[in-house]
C-alpha positions as CSV (number, residue, x, y, z in Angstrom):
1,X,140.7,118.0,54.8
2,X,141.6,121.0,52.6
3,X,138.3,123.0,53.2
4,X,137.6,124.1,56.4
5,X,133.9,123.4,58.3
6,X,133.6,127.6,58.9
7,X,134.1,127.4,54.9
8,X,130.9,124.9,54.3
9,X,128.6,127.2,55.6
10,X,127.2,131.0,55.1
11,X,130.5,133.3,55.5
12,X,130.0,136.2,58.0
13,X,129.9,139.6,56.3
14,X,133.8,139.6,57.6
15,X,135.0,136.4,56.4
16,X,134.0,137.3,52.5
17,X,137.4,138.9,51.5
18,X,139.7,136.6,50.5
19,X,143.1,137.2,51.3
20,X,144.9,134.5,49.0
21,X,143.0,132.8,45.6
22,X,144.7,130.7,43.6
23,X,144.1,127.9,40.6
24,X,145.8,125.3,40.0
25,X,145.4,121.4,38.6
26,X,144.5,118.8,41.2
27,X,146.5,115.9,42.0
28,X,145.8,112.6,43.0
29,X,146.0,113.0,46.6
30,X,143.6,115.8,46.6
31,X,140.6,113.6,45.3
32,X,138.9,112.8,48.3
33,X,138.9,116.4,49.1
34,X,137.1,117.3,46.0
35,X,134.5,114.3,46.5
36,X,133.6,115.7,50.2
37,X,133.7,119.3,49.0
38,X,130.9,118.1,46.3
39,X,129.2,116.3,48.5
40,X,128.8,119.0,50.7
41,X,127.8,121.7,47.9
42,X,125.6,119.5,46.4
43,X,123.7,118.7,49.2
44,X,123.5,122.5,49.9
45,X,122.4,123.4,46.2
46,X,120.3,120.8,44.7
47,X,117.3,120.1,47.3
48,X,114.5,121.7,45.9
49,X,116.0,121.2,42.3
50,X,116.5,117.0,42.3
51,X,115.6,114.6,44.6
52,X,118.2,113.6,47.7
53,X,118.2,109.8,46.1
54,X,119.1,111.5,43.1
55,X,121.5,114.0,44.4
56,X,123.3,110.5,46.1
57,X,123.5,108.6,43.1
58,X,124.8,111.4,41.0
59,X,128.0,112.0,43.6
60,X,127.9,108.0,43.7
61,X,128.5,108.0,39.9
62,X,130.3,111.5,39.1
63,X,132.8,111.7,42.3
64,X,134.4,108.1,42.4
65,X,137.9,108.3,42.5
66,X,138.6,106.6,39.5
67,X,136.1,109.3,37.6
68,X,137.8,112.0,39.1
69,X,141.3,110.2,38.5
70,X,140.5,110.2,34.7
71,X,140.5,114.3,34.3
72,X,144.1,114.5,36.0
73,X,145.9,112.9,33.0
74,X,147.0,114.5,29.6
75,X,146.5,117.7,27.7
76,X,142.9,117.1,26.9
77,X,141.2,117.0,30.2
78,X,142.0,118.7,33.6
79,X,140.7,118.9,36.8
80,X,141.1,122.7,38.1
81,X,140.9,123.6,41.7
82,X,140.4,127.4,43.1
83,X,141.8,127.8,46.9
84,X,141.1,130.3,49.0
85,X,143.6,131.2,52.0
86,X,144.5,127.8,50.9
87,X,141.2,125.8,51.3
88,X,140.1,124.4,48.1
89,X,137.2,126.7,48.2
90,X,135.8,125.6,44.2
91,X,136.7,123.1,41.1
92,X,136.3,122.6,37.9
93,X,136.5,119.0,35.3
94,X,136.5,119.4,31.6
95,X,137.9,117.6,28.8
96,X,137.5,117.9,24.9
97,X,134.8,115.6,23.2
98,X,135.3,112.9,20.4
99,X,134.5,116.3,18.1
100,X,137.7,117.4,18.8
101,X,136.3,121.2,18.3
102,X,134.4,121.2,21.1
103,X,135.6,120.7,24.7
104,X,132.9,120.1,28.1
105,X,132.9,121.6,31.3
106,X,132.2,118.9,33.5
107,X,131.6,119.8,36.5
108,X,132.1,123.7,38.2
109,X,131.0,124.4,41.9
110,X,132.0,126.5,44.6
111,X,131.0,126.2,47.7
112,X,128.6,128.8,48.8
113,X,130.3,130.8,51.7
114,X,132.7,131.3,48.7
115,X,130.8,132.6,46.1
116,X,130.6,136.0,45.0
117,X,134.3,136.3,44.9
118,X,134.8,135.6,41.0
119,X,136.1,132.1,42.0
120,X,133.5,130.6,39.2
121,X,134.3,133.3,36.5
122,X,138.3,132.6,37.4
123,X,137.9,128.5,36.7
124,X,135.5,128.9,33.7
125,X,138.6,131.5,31.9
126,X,141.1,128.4,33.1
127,X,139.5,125.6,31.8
128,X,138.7,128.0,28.6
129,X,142.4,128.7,28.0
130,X,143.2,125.7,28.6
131,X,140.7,124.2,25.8
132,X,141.8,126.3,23.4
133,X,145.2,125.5,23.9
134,X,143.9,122.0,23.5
135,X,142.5,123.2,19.9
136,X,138.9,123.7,20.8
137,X,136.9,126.2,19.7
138,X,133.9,126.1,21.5
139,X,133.2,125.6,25.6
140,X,130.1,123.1,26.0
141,X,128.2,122.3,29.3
142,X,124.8,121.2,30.7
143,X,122.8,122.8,33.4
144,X,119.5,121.4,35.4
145,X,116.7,123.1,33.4
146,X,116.0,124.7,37.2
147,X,119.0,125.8,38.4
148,X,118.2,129.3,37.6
149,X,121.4,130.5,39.8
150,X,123.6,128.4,37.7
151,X,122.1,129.5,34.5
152,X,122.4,133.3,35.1
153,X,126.0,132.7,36.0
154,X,126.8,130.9,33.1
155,X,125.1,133.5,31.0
156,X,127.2,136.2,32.5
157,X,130.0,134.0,31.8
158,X,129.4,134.6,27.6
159,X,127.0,131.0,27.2
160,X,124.2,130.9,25.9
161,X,121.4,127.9,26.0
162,X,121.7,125.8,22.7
163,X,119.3,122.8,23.0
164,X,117.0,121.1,25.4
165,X,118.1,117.6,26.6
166,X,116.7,115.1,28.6
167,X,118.9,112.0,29.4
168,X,118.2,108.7,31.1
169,X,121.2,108.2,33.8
170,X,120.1,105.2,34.9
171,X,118.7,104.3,38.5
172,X,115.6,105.6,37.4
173,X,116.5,109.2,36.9
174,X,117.0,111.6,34.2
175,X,119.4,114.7,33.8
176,X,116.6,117.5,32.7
177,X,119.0,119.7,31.5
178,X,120.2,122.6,29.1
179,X,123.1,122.7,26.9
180,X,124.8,125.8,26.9
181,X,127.6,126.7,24.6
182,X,130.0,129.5,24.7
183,X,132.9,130.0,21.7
184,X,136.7,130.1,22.7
């Protein structure tokens, strides 16, 4: 496991300056540790905003290998991890849409001992250069209408809320979301 148990937690006021951060692309072998990192941020986060069956079904469906397998390959897609000290400590999944103008970030999370050390900001300019050197013009995402937190962040970030969308996911749920955009 490349994400230590003191790292799942609240950091001590100590523990909160990183010594070491770095990006780089995931491999293959690395994809378990991203599905128990967003298992364990998940469940940390989204009580309160979806249900726990929900929040189960969603990692079911989103953090399968072979999902996660199918951002590692090609120029169009990646799947960006942030280390700290050399714990992956935050990722990142994007690739560029059928409108080959537009790319989407995926997925983006950081575990919460973790944040407040830019880690987000650094894998939201990544997977920004990244699209852009993919030929997109504009950064897409969607966000829980509730997850204020998430929200503010992304505003900071330069996006801004462009629709309303909700969308049947099967199982009996529905992503509530916005759709944020931000232009590379």
């Amino acid at each position: 496991m490349l994400f230590s148990p003191e790292a799942q937690g609240q950091a001590p006021a100590s523990d909160v300056t990183a010594t070491a951060i770095e990006l780089k692309r995931a491999s293959r072998d690395e994809l378990p540790d991203i599905q128990r990192l967003a298992g364990v941020i998940w469940r940390a986060h989204y009580p309160g905003i979806i249900t726990d069956d929900q929040i189960d079904y969603m990692l079911d469906r989103g953090y399968a290998v072979p999902v996660l397998e199918g951002f590692l390959d090609g120029g169009d897609r990646g799947l960006e991890l942030a280390t700290v000290d050399g714990e992956i400590a935050g990722f990142a999944a994007w690739y560029v849409t059928e409108n080959r103008a537009a790319a989407k970030l995926d997925k983006l999370y950081v575990l919460q001992a973790r944040q407040r050390l830019g880690l987000g900001g650094r894998l939201i300019a990544r997977v920004a250069e990244l699209a852009r050197a993919a030929g997109a013009s504009i950064l897409v995402l969607n966000v829980n209408k509730h997850n204020t937190q998430a929200i503010r962040a992304y505003e900071k970030h330069g996006f801004a809320i462009r629709e309303a969308v909700v969308v049947d996911i099967g199982g009996g749920f529905v992503m509530d979301d916005y759709v944020m955009a931000s232009p590379l």
